[in-house]
C-alpha positions, 0 to 999 in steps of 0.5 A: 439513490440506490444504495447496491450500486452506489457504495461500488462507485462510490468505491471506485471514486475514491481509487479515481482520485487518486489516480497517479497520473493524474495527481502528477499532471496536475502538481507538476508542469515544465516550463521552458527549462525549469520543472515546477512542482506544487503540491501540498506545502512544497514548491519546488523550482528546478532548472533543468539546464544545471543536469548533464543527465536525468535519470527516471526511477520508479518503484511500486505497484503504481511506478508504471502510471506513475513513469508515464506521467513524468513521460508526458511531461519530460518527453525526450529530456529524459536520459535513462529511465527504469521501474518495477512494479507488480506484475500485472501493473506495467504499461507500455512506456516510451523510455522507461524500462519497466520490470514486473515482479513478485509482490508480496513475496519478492522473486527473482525479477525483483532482485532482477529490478532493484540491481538495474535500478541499483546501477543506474543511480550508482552512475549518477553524479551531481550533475545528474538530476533522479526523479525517483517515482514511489509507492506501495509495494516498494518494500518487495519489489525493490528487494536487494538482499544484505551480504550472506542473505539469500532471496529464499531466505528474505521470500520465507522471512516476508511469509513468516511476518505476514502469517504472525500477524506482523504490522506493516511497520513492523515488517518494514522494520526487519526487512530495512535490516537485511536489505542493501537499498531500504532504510535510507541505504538506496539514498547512500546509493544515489548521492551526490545526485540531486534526487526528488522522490514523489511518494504515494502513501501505502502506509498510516500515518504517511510516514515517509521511513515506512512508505517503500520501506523508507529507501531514501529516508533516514531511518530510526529503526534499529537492530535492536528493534527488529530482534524485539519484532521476532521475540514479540511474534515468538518465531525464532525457531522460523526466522532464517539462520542468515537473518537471525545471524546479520541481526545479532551482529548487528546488535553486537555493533558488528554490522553499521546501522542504517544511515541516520538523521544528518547522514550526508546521504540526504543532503540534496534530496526533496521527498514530496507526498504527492497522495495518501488515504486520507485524499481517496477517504474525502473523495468517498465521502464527497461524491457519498455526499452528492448522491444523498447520503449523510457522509462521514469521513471516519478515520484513515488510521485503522489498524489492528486484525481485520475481523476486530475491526469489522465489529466497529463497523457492525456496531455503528451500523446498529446505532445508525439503523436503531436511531442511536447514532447522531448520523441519521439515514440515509448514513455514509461512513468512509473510513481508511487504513491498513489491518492485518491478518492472522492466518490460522487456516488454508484457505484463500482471501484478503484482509478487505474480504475477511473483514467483511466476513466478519461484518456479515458474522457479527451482525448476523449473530445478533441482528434479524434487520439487514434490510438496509445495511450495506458493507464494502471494504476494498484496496485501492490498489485492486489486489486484496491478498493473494486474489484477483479481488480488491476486496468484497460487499455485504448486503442484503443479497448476501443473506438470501443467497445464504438462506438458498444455499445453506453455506455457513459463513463461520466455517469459511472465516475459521479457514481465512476462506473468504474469496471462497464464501464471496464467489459463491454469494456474488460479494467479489469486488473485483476492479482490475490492478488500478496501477495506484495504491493509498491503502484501504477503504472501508464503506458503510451505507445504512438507507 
């Protein structure tokens, strides 16, 4: 047992199960010409001789892993094939047509992407079967702006989400109503095609109007809602005038909502879950498990501002290693999910990076016995914010590096500089773009 090392492959465990290639190859096969599908309470039989035509679609960071399982097992059938995926996240792919673009603040590949794919769908007819490949990032990478909005003004509308603090459902919410593909519209785009979409969960709770944005998936959300979003974080005076004046129309009636339950948009459509947090959260604690520790998997729902969170961390570790707590050492909690970020300084980092910031803060101010104590908070997909980290530890290594250097920790999380404070103590997770995407993963070990 060697605690140092082993939350780092415990981290890399739990990406590992959720690798998207692997997850297809196992739930998907074709035999002769019918493609089975099985995976979790869904079956699907589809025979293949009833489609003149299939078309391959793929949107988010793990679209190109994704296209190229669906190439192993289609090969030739495939008719057309095209994706778009973050940049750094493509690989080489026979027959699909991989585009990279900007994530989280979509660019002009993005707007590029989404119109190639836009087209392909518009050909599709009801002998055409579309194979529609989905994960995290889809809400950027997949950008079609609605009439009248401009890309600058969607770009300045993600970033005034994301500095206010915004929740990802909520930032879904708007960016469903000034788009021409998200909340249900790229399934209007698609019909009468027979289209299944294979979903890999970016979001809590997995709720399939929120993964992407909800691109082929009735959507509840309303004008109305995303005009509370911007009273509630106060940014009118930031808020694009273009957006600003589609969503008062369309709270006046002037502009049609999203398409709804019963729309005939999603009359021919198979929305299959095929990975989600909850499944890289059990393999944390399985493999946790066989190395030793008493493993406990907590919770894959966390929300809320990240520096908060890292105080229920802090806390459970103190009852852990005072014999508090009913999980005796050697201890393992996983836990998952998603918080956000307040930006209040101009720093650099991630919302993985700052919470574990904030772990080493609390515990520090409190607490002299680290010894034993180690934290891990990562993204699953190897990006965490605007950095070439998936996220970043703290140990015991992180105190005497800070004891030799004299850095202060406070000074870096006030600036939201924690990449910055991580380089410099050796804490940097750094794991490479892993071309999957299940939200993040929290790792607590106290020997």
């Amino acid at each position: 047992m060697n605690p140092k090392q082993d939350i780092r492959a415990i981290f890399a465990k739990a990406v590992e199960r959720v690798d998207p290639r692997t997850m297809i190859t196992q739930n998907m096969a074709l035999e002769e010409n019918t493609l089975l599908i099985h995976c979790n309470a869904t079956t699907i039989k589809e025979d293949l001789t009833s489609y003149d035509r299939i078309f391959v679609l793929g949107i988010g960071k793990a679209s190109s892993k994704m296209g190229r399982a669906i190439e192993d097992i289609l090969g030739k059938r495939i008719t057309a094939g095209k994706a778009v995926t973050k940049y750094g996240h493509s690989e080489k792919l026979d027959i699909i047509t991989v585009t990279e673009a900007g994530h989280p603040i979509p660019d002009e590949n993005s707007v590029r992407g989404a119109g190639e794919l836009y087209e392909l769908a518009h050909t599709a007819d009801e002998h055409t079967l579309i194979i529609n490949l989905v994960s995290g990032g889809g809400s950027a990478l997949f950008c079609l702006p609605a009439e009248g909005v401009s890309l600058q003004d969607k770009q300045d509308m993600t970033r005034i989400l994301l500095e206010c603090g915004a929740n990802i459902k909520e930032i879904n919410c708007i960016r469903k109503h000034i788009s021409l593909v998200k909340g249900g519209h790229f399934a209007r785009v698609s019909y009468p095609a027979r289209m299944i979409n294979i979903i890999l969960s970016d979001v809590i709770g997995d709720r399939l109007d929120t993964i992407a944005s909800g691109i082929t998936v009735a959507d509840d959300t309303t004008f109305a809602q995303a005009q509370g979003i911007i009273d509630k974080y106060h940014i009118h005076d930031r808020v694009p005038a273009s957006i600003s004046a589609l969503i008062r129309a369309g709270c006046a009636g002037k502009v049609p909502d999203t398409p709804k339950l019963g729309d005939r948009a999603f009359a021919n459509i198979s929305n299959i879950l095929l990975g989600n947090n909850a499944a890289a959260c059990r393999a944390a604690r399985d493999y946790g498990a066989s190395l030793g520790y008493n493993a406990c998997f907590l919770t894959s729902s966390l929300s809320g501002e990240a520096s908060q969170i890292a105080r229920v961390f802090t806390a459970m570790a103190k009852d852990i290693d005072q014999s508090v707590s009913d999980l005796k050492r050697p201890a393992l909690i996983v836990a998952g999910g998603e918080t956000t970020v307040t930006i209040r300084g101009s720093g650099k980092g991630g919302r993985n990076q700052e919470m574990a910031l904030a772990f080493l803060i609390e515990l520090m101010e409190d607490y002299n016995d680290f010894t034993g104590i180690h934290f891990l908070s990562g993204g699953t997909d190897g990006n965490d914010g605007p950095t070439d980290a998936a996220g970043a530890v703290v140990s015991l290594d992180t105190i005497k590096c800070i004891a030799e250097t004299g850095i202060r920790p406070s000074v870096y999380l006030d600036n939201n500089d924690s990449y910055h404070f991580f380089e410099k103590t050796g804490g940097l997770v750094i794991t490479g773009p892993t071309n999957t995407n299940v939200c993040d993963i929290q790792l607590l070990i106290v020997e």
